[in-house]
N, C-alpha and C positions, 0 to 999 in steps of 0.2 A: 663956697663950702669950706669950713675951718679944717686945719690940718687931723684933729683927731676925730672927727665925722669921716670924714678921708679916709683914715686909716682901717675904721670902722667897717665901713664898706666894702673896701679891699678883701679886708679881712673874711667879711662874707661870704663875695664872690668864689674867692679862693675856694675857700670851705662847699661852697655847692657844686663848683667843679668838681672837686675830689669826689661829692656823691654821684655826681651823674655820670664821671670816669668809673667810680664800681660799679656805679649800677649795671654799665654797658658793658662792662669784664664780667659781672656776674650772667650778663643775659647770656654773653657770646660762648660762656661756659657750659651755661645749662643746657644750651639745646642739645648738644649732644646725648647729654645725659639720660637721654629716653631710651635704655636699653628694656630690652626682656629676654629673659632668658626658659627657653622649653627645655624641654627631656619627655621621651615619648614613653609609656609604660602599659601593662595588662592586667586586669582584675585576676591578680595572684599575690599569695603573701611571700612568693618571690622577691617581686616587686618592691613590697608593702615596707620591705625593713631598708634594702636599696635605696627608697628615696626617704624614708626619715633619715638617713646618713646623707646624703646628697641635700635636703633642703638643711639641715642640721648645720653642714659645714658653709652652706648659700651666704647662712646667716650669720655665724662666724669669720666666714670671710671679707665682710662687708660689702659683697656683690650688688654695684646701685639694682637702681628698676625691679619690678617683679616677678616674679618665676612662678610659671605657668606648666602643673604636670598634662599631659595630654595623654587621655587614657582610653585606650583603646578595649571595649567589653560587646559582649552579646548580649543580648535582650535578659537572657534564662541566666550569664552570668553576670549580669549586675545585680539581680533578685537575692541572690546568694552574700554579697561582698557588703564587705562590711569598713573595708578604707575608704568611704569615698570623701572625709570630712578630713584625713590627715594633712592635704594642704590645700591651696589653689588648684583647682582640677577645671579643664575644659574636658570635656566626652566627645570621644569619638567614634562609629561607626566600627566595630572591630571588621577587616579584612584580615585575620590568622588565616580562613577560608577562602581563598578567592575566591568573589560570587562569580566569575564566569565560567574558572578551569576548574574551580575547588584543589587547587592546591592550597597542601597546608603551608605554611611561609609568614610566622608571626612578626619578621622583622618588615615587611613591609608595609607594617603599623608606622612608621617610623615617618617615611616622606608622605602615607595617606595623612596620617595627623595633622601634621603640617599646612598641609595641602585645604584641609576641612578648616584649621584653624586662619588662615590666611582669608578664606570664603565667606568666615559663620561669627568670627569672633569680633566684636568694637575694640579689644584691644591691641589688634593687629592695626586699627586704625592711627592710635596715638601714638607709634613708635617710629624713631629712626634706626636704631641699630641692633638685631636680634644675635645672642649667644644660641649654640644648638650644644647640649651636654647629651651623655647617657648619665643612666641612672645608676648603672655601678661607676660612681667618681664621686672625689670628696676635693671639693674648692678649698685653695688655700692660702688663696688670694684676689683679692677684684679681677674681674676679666672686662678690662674696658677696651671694647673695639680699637678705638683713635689712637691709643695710648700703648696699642699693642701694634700698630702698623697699617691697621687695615684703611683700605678708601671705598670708595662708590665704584664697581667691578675689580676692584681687588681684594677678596675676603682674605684671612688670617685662617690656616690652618695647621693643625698637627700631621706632624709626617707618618705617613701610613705603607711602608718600603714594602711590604710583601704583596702589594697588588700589581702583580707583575703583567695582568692582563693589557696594564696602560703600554703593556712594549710591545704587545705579539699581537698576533693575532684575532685577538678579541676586543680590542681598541679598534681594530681596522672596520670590522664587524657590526660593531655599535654606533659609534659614532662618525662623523663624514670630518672629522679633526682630531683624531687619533693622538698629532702631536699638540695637541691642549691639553690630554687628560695627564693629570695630577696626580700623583699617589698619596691621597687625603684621606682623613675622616676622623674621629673622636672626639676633637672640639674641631667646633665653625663659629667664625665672626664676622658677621655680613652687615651689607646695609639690606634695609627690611624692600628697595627697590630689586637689587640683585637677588633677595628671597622671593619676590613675587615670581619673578622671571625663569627663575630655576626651578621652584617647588613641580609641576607638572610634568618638567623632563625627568624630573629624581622620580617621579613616580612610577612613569611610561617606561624608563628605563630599567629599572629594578625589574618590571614586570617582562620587560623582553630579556635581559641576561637570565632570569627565574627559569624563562619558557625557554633558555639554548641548550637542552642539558649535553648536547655534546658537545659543547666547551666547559665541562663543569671538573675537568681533570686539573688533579693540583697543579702539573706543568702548564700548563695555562693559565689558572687564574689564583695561584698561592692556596689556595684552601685546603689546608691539608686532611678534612675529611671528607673530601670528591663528591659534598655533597649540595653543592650552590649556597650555601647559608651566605656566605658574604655577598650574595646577588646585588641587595640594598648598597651596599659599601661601591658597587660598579654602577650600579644604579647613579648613582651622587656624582659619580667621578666623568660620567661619559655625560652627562644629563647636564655640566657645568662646560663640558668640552664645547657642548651642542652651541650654548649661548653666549660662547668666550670667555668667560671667566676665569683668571688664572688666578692664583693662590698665594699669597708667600707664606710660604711652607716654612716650619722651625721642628726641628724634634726637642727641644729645649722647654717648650711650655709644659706638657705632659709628659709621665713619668708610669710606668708600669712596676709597681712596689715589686720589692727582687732584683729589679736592674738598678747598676750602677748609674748616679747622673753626670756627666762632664763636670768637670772640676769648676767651681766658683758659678755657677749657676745655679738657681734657685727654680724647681718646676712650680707653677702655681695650682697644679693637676693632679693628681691621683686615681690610675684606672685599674682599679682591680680587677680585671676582665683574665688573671690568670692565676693561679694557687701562691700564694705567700709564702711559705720558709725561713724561720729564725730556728736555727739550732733545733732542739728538737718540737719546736713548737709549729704548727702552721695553719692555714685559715686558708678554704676555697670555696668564691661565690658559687661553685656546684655542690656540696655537701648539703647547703641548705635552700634547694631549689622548692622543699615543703615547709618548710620553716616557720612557724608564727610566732616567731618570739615578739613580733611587734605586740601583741594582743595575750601573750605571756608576763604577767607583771614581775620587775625583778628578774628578769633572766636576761642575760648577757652573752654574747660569744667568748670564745675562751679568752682567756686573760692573755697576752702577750706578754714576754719578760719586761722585765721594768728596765730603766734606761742603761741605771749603773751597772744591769749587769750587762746587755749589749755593750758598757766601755771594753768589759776585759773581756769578750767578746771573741771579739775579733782587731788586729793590730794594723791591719792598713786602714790609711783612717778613709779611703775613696767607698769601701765597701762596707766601712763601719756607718758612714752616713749613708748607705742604701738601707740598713740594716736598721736603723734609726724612723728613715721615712715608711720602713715597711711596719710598723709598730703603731708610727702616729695615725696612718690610715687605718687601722682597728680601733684604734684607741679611741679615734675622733666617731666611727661607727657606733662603739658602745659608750660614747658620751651621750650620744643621740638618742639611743635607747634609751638611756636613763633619763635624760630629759623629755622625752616624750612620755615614760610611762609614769614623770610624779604630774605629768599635765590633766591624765586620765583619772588619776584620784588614786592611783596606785599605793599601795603601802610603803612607807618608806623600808628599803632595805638595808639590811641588817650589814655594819661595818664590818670594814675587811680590808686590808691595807693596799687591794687597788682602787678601791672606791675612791677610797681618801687620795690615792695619785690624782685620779682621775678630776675631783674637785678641787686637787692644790694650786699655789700660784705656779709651780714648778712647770705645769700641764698648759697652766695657759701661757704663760711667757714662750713656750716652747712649741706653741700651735699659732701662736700670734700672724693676722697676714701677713702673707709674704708679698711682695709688689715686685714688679718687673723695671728696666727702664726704658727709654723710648726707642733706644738703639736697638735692643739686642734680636727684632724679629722684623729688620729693614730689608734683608736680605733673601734673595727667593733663588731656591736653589729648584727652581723647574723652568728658568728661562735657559741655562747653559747645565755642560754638564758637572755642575760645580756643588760645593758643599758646603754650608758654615755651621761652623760646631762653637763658639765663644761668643760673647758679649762682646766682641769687639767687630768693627767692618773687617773681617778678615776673610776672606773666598780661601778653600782650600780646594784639591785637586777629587771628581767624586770618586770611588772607592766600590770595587766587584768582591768578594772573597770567594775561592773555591775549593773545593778537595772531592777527589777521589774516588769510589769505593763501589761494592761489588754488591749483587744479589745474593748475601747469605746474612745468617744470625750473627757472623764476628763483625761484618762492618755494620750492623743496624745498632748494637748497644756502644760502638763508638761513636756514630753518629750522630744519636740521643745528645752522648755526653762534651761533642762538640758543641752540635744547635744549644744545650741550655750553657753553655761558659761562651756561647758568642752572647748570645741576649744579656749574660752579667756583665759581659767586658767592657761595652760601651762601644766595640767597632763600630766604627761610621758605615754605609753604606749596605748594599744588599749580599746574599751567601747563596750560593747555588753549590748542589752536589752533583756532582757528574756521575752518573751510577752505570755501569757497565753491565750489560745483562746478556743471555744467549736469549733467542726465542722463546725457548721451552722455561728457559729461567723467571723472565718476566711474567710467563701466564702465573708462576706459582706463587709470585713473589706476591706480598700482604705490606710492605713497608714503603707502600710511596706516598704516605702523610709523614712520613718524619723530617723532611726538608724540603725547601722549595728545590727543585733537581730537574736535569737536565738531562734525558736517555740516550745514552749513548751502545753503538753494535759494541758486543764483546770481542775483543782479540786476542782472549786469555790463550784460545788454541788457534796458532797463525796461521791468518786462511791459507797462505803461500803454503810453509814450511812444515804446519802440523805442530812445531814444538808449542810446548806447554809452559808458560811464564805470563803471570795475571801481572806482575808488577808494570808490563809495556802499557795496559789500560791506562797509566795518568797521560802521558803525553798524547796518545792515541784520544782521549777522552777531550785535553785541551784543546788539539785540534780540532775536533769535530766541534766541540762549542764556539770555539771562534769561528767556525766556519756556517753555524746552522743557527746562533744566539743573535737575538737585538741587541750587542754589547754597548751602551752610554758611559763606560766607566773610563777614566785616561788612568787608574794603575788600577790593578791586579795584585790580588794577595792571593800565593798558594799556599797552604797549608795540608799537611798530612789527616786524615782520618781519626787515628792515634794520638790527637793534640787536645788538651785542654787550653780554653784562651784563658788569660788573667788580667790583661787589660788590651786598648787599642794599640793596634799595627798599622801604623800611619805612615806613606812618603814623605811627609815633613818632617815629622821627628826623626826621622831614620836618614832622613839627607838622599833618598831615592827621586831620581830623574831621567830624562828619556838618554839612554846613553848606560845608563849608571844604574841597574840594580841593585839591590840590597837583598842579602842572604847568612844562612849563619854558617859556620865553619862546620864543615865535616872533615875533620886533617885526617880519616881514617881512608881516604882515597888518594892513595898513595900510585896509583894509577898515571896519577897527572904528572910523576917526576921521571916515570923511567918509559922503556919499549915503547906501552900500553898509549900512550899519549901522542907520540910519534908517529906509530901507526893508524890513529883513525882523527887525526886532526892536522891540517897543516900550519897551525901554531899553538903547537904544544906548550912554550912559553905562553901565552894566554890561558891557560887550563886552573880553571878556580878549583880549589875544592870545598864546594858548598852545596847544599840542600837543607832540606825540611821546610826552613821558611823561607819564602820566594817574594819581593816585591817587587814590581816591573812594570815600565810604563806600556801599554797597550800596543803602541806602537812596534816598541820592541818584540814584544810578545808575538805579534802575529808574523814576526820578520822570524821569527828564533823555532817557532813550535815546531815545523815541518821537520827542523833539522833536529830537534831532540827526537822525534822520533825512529827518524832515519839513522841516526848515533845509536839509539838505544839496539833496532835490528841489527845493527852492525858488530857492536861490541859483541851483542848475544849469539850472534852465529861465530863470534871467534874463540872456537872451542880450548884452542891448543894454550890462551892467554889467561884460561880462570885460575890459574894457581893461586894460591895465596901472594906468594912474593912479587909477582906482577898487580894484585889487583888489592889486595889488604882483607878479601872476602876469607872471612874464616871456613865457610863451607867448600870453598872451593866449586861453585856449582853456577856460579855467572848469575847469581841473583842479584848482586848492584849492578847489574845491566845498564839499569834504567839513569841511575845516578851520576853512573860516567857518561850515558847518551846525554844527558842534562848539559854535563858541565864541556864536554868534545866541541857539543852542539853551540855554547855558547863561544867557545875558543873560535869555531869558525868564523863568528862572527865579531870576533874583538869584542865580545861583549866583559869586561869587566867588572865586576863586581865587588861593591863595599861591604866589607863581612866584617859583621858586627858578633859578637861573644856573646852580647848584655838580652837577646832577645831571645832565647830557648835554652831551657835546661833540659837534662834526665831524671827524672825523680830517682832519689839514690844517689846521685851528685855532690858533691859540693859546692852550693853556692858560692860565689864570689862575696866580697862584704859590700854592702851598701846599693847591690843591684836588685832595682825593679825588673826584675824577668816576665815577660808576655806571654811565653806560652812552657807549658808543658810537654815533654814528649815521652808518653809511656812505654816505650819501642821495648827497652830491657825490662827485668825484671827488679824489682826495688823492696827492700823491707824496713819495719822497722820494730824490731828486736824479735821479737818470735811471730811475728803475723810479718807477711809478703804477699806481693801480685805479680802474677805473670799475665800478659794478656793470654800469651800461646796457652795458656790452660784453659780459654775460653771460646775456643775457635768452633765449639760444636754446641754450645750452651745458646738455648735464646732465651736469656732474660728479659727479654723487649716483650715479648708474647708471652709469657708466663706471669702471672698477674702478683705485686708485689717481690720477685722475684730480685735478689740485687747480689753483691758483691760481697764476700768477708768485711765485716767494717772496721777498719784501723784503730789502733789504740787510740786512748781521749790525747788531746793536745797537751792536757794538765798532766799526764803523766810521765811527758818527755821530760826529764830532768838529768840535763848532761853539761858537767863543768865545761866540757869545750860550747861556745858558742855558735862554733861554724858547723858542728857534727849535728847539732839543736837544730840549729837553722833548716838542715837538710833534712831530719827526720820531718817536723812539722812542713816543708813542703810537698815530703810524700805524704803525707796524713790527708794534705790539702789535695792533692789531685784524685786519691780514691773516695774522699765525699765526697767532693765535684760531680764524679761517675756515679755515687750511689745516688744523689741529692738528684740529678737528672732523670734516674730512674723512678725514684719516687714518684717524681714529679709528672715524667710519663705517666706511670698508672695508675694517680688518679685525675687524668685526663681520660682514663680508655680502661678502666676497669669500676664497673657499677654493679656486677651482681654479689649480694652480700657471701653467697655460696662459694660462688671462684673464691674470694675472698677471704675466705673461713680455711680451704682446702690450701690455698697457698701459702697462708700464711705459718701453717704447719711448715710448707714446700722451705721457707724464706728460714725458720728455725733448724729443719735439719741442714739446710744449707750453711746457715753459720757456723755449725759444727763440724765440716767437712776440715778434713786438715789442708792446708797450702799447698802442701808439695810432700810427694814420697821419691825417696830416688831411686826404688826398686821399680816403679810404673815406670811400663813403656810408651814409649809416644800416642799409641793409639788407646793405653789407657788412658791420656791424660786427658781425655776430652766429657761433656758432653754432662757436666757436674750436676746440671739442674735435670739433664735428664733422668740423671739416676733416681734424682731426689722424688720426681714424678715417679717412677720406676716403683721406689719404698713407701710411697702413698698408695699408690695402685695397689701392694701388694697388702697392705692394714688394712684398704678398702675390703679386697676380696677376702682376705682371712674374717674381717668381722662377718660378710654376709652369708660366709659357710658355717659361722659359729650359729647363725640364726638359721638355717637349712634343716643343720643338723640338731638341731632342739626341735623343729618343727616333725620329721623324720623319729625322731624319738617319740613322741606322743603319740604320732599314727600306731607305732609299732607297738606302743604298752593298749592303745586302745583295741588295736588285734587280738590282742594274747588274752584281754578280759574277757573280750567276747568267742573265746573258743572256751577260755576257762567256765564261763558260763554255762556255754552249750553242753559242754559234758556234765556238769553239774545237775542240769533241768534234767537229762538222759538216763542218768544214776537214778535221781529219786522216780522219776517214772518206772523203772526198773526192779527196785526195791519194792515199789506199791504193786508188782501185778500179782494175785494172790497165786498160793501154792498149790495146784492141783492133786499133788503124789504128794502125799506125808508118809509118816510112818516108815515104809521101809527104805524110801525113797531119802529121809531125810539127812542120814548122812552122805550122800551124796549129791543132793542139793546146797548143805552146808559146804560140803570142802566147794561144789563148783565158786559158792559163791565168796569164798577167803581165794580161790586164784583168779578171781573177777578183780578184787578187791587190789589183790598183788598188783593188777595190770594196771587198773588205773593208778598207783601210786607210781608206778615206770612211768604211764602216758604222763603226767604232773612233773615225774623229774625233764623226760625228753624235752616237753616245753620250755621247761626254765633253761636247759642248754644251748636249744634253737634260744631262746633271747639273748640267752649272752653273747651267742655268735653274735648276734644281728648288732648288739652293740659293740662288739669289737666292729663289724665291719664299719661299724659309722664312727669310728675311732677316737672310742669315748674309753680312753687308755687304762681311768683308772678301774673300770669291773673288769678289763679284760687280765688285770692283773691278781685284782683278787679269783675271777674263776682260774 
């Protein structure tokens, strides 16, 4: 063969390898490729507009394989429904009803669906890797199983921290491998093997947690409205224990719009499953639970601010990007909308300058998938007790947070205002509240959905000694949790009631380790230099002066607690040492008891502490320059220029239960304009921590206030309440309280003035129809009277005349008497003005 036939061949070969090398890259690729993705739903236009947003964004997102709604109806309501062509739909059997117990319980549509679809469908047949979404989310990026971590009995899951039942005693209960269950759910990425095997447990179990309802208390199972709804969410979780599957868990992929997301990661998720808030704008899947704007042409949900103006906004750019994605998850909803409704034949609607956002390149560039990388969801924080929060292999230490607080109205609207600035902060790990109650307190108490919590006896009045001091409840409370709690965490964050978070309080960043707590400076406990320190510690030299924010490795912690408490009784019974000049206590009355039992407590133990400046302000402070501060502490009172907050003015107020109820709202930010920068700085961080409080409130009530009536009466409640003044310095303490009740008080009191005004109108017509009908009677009586003829004339008739001109006198007296009795009668019904003119 000559050298260029040779060459030729070569040349060939070469060239079909390269094809059969793709082809066999191409094959080894594709198989995976068979994903599907469900989402389970109910013949409601609930629903209807939730998944044109969800497949809307499917399809945007470039999410491979096909997506399958599985739709859960009755016979009578599929006659009725009119989506059933909006996308791919399998039908399912609705169980809203359970046909055995007839409990009503719509979510266990969710693993029946499944269950049916796994049984009944050919397309269960051709797949390898199944996506499970709900139907309030918006994809925003491919979700490919492989690509995201998962294998054959290890699925991919979103981290779901509030089911805490996986710790106590309702893990033990359900499943016979308690330590398998996973605190999961919202997205799942399995192999379709590991769905066969689970589907039947996630079903059976749901229906046994359904049927426990005495484990159905939020201390048990997170729900914070004690009423099983999350059954299905345990259902999944003990149902996976049963058949060993464990998870690796990320809180990274999914993102609940409103929360801040860790810095340089990208959620590819969006679960609107809780009320939005941009400034004064806001969007919640509950408002439109009737809703048909699917089948509305042209109608949209409210417009969200445009981008540019979320830049100036807000100036941290951590929470300007939450602020951002909470906008694109609307925006991407009523993109859907409108693309669905020119599908329909709709009218094209009439321009208007978000429309035009809405179709610019601006909108798509800036919705464009987003993609994950292979790294960043390797790591499973359910084998140890450990945590990853970055894109990178990094294990951090996992993370408890706690605080505090008592059975009354003043700790329930700080509570609020904690729980929603923990959810914005980004804190890694789970929050418990320690709640301190008497007996009698607890039966009255209405507030144990506001956190996941922990009951602890009260020792406000000491069982020993009788004295009276609620502040000994924190350590008294922390003990008892460590002593009664499934505690997995290796540090501990305490925090005050009284606190707004602003971002995460983390032992890594803070440099906290087992030895080594981190806390902030309280130099106002001056305790620790003189007598006071001496006499209740035997190394006074060790005596930190620190509180508010506490972090502490576990270990320490349970070495330390006993002895804060024991500190705290100790100081507190030492009557003869409350002076000022011994203790820095301006009252003089031994209420930082608890603060110096704290820090005594920790001297005996050589426990040192690194105490950091940079992690809690006062609002009304002076920031420092340049400092990212974490938390808030509302303890003092703060203004800023003629509007102020005192908490102590709201010690008797329950805004929590009063519907729409909130807080004086601070001057706008744009109107702080102060040549110093640092005084600027400090007004706008007070502005920030009273919307925090009011924005949490909001947020509570419309989670928990649905009747349009409360709603109409309060809203009055929430106007005369703005109007209240701040502060008077003539009111005495026991006037300072109880501002919303007043305001109830001035409602009640318009209430009852108007339906006297309606009594007394009604009272008035009886009484003129009385008068007519006397007036009458005499009337008919006269002319009878005048008709009976004259018997005696003549000589008789002057005397018949006169009788009948003082007949005549009489009845014109009887007509005056009347009209005097009426005007009594309306004076008495104090109808002011005839009583002035008679």
């Amino acid at each position: 063969m000559d050298s260029p036939l040779m060459a030729k061949v070569l040349i060939f070969l070469v060239f079909v390898g390269v094809l059969v090398d793709v082809s066999v890259a191409d094959l080894g690729e594709k198989a995976p490729w068979r994903v599907h993705t469900l989402f389970s739903v109910e013949c409601q236009d609930y629903f209807d507009w939730q998944t044109v947003g969800l497949v809307h964004s499917f399809k945007k997102a470039g999410q491979p394989g096909p997506i399958t709604r599985l739709l859960s109806c009755t016979e009578e309501e599929k006659r009725k429904y009119k989506g059933m062509d909006l996308v791919p739909t399998f039908e399912v059997p609705s169980m809203s009803k359970h046909p055995r117990t007839g409990d009503w319980y719509p979510a266990i549509n969710k693993p029946a669906g499944v269950v049916h679809w796994l049984k009944h469908s050919k397309e269960a047949e051709n797949v390898d890797w199944v996506v499970i979404l709900d139907a309030d989310m918006i994809i925003r990026g491919p979700i490919i199983p492989w690509k995201l971590g998962a294998e054959k009995g290890k699925p991919v899951a979103a981290y779901y921290g509030y089911l805490i039942g996986c710790d106590n005693i309702l893990a033990k209960l359900h499943t016979k491998h308690p330590e398998l269950c996973d605190k999961v759910g919202g997205l799942l990425a399995m192999h379709i093997d590991d769905l066969r095997a689970l589907a039947p447990l996630w079903l059976s179990k749901t229906e046994e947690v359904r049927e426990d309802r005495a484990h159905w208390a939020t201390n048990i199972t997170g729900d914070i409205y004690n009423s099983g709804w999350i059954s299905e969410m345990y259902g999944y979780s003990f149902g996976a224990a049963e058949v060993g599957l464990r998870h690796k868990i990320t809180d990274d992929l999914m993102l609940y719009p409103g929360y801040v997301p860790r810095r340089d990661v990208e959620p590819i998720l969006l679960h609107y499953g809780l009320p939005i808030i941009v400034g004064n704008w806001s969007f919640s899947k509950l408002e439109n639970h009737k809703d048909r704007i699917v089948y509305d042409c042209g109608r949209l949900f409210p417009e969200p601010p445009l981008p540019k103006v979320i830049q100036s906004m807000e100036a941290d750019s951590d929470k300007r990007r939450a602020l951002f994605l909470s906008i694109e998850c609307v925006n991407t909803l009523n993109e859907g909308l409108l693309l669905h409704h020119a599908s329909r034949g709709c009218p094209k609607p009439k321009w208007s300058k978000y429309l035009s956002f809405l179709k610019s390149k601006t909108f798509a560039n800036l919705t464009r998938p987003k993609y994950v990388t292979n790294n960043r969801f390797m790591n499973d924080i359910t084998e140890e007790p450990r945590q990853v929060f970055d894109d990178r292999k990094v294990v951090r230490p996992k993370i408890h947070t706690i605080f505090s607080t008592e059975c009354s109205p003043y700790f329930d609207w700080q509570t609020v205002g904690l729980m929603h600035s923990f959810h914005l902060s980004g804190q890694p790990g789970n929050i418990t509240r320690l709640l301190s109650c008497t007996e009698q307190g607890l039966k009255k108490y209405t507030g144990h959905d506001l956190a996941p919590t922990h009951y602890v006896p009260s020792m406000s009045r000491h069982p020993l000694t009788g004295d009276w001091y609620p502040a000994i409840n924190k350590p008294a409370a922390v003990l008892h949790w460590l002593n009664h709690a499934n505690v997995d965490a290796e540090f501990i964050v305490i925090l005050d009631a009284d606190m707004i978070l602003r971002g995460p309080i983390t032992p890594w960043e803070f440099n906290a380790a087992r030895g080594r707590p981190v806390s902030t400076p309280y130099d106002y406990l001056i305790g620790c230099d003189n007598e006071l320190a001496r006499l209740h510690t035997r190394h006074p030299d060790a005596c930190d002066k620190v509180g508010g924010v506490i972090i502490m490795h576990i270990d320490d912690l349970r070495e330390f607690a006993m002895l804060w408490l024991h500190k705290t009784e100790e100081v507190r019974a030492d009557k003869s040492h409350y002076s000022k000049n011994f203790t820095g206590d301006v009252y003089e009355a031994g209420w930082i008891s608890e603060m110096y039992g704290y820090s005594f407590g920790a001297a005996e133990l050589n426990l040192r502490h690194l105490i950091n400046k940079d992690i809690l302000i006062y609002p009304g402070y002076v920031p420092l320059p340049g400092v990212n501060y974490r938390v808030f502490h509302y303890g003092l009172e703060f203004s800023v220029g003629n509007w102020s907050f005192d908490k102590a003015n709201w010690r008797e107020a329950d805004v929590v239960n009063t519907c729409w109820a909130k807080f004086p709202d601070p001057p706008d930010p744009s109107t702080v304009n102060l040549p110093d920068s640092n005084i600027r700085q400090r007004d706008l961080m007070s502005i920030e921590c009273a919307r925090t409080l009011n924005d949490a409130l909001m947020l509570h009530h419309k989670r928990n206030c649905h009747d349009s009536h409360i709603k109409t009466i309060t809203n009055q409640e929430t106007d005369v309440l703005d109007a209240l003044p701040q502060k008077s310095d003539k009111l005495s303490g026991n006037l300072k309280i109880g501002r919303v009740d007043k305001v109830q008080t001035t409602v009640s009191r318009k209430l009852r003035a108007s339906t006297e005004q309606v009594l007394n109108a009604f009272r008035f017509w009886m009484v003129a129809l009385w008068v007519v009908a006397i007036f009458g009677f005499f009337t008919v009586m006269l002319m009878i009277w005048k008709g009976r003829k004259k018997i005696n004339q003549g000589v008789k008739f002057i005397e018949i005349r006169g009788s009948l001109l003082i007949q005549d006198s009489l009845m014109q007296v009887d007509m005056i008497d009347i009209l005097v009795i009426f005007i009594k009668l309306k004076c008495l019904l104090d109808l002011r003005n005839i009583c002035r003119l008679a």
